[in-house]
N, C-alpha and C positions, 0 to 999 in steps of 0.2 A: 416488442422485445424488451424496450427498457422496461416497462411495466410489471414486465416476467422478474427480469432482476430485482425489483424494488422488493416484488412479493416473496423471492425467496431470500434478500437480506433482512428482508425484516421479521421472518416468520422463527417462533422463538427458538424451535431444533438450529436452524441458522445459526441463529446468535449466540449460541453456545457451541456448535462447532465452529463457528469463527474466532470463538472467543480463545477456545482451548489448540487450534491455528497457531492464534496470536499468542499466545502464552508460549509455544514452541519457537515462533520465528522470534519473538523477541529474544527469548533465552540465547539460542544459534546465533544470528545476526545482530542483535540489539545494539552489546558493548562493542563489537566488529564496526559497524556503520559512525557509532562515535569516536572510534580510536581513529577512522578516517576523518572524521573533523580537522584531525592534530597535525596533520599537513599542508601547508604552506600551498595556501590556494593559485599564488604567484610562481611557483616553480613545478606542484604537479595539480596542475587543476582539474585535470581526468579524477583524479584519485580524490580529490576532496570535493567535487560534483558528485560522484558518487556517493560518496559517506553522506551527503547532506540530501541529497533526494533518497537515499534507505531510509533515514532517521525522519525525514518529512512523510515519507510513506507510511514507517510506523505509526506517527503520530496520526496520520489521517485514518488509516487504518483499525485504529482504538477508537478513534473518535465516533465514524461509521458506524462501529458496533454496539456503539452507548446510544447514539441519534438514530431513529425513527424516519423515515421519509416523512410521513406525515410533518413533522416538525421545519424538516429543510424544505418543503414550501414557502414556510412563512420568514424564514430565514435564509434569504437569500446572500448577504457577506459570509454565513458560513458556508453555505452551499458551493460558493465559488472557495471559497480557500479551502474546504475539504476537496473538491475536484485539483484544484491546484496539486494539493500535497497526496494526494493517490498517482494524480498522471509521474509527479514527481519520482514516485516511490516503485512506477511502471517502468519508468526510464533507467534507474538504477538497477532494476533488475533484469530489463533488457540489457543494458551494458555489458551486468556481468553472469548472462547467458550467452552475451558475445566473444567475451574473453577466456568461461571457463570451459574445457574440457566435456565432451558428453561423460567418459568415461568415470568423475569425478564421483563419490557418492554427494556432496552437494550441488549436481546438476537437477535431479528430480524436484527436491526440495526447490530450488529457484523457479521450478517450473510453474508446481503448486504457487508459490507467491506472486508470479508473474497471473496466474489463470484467476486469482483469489483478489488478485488488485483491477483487473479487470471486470471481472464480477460486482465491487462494491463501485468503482470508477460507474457501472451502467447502472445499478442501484441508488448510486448520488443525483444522476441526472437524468432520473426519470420523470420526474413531476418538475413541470416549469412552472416559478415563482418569480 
């Protein structure tokens, strides 16, 4: 199964509807995820746990669709810090499919992110290095 995932993150229709994905979630959530940074981690630290595993998921997110499995083989400190900053970026979005509303129009959209972070999460960790 993870094998499956590797072959469909990496295959180039993939990588360019990931990529054009990514170009939406960043637009919607991107500057969202950092204006949560701007909160005082000591008094609401739900809210800036959040902001910072969205903007680590982003970041892992791009990364995955620039890096090849092939390559995160041989590069196992990225391997784990890209799995870090996706699972991060899983949690964020679990959170807030926890807090928001089904009836929201950005419940769907979290969904895709949530199903898209898990996809590249089992595409990270298919080949052990």
């Amino acid at each position: 199964m993870l094998n499956i995932a590797a072959s469909i993150v990496d295959h180039p229709l993939s990588r360019i509807a990931l990529g054009l994905l990514g170009v939406v979630v960043t637009a919607l959530f991107g500057l969202f995820s950092v204006s949560l940074l701007m909160f005082n981690p000591l008094q609401e630290p739900a809210i800036f746990a959040t902001g910072l595993g969205a903007f680590l998921g982003l970041i892992g997110w791009w990364v995955r669709v620039f890096v090849r499995s092939s390559a995160l083989t041989s590069l196992s400190r990225l391997k784990a810090t890209l799995s870090a900053c996706l699972l991060a970026g899983i949690c964020a979005v679990s959170h807030a499919l926890w807090v928001t509303p089904v009836v929201t129009p950005a419940f769907p959209i979290l969904v895709a992110m949530a199903g898209t972070g898990v996809l590249l999460l089992l595409g990270t960790l298919a080949h052990s290095g």
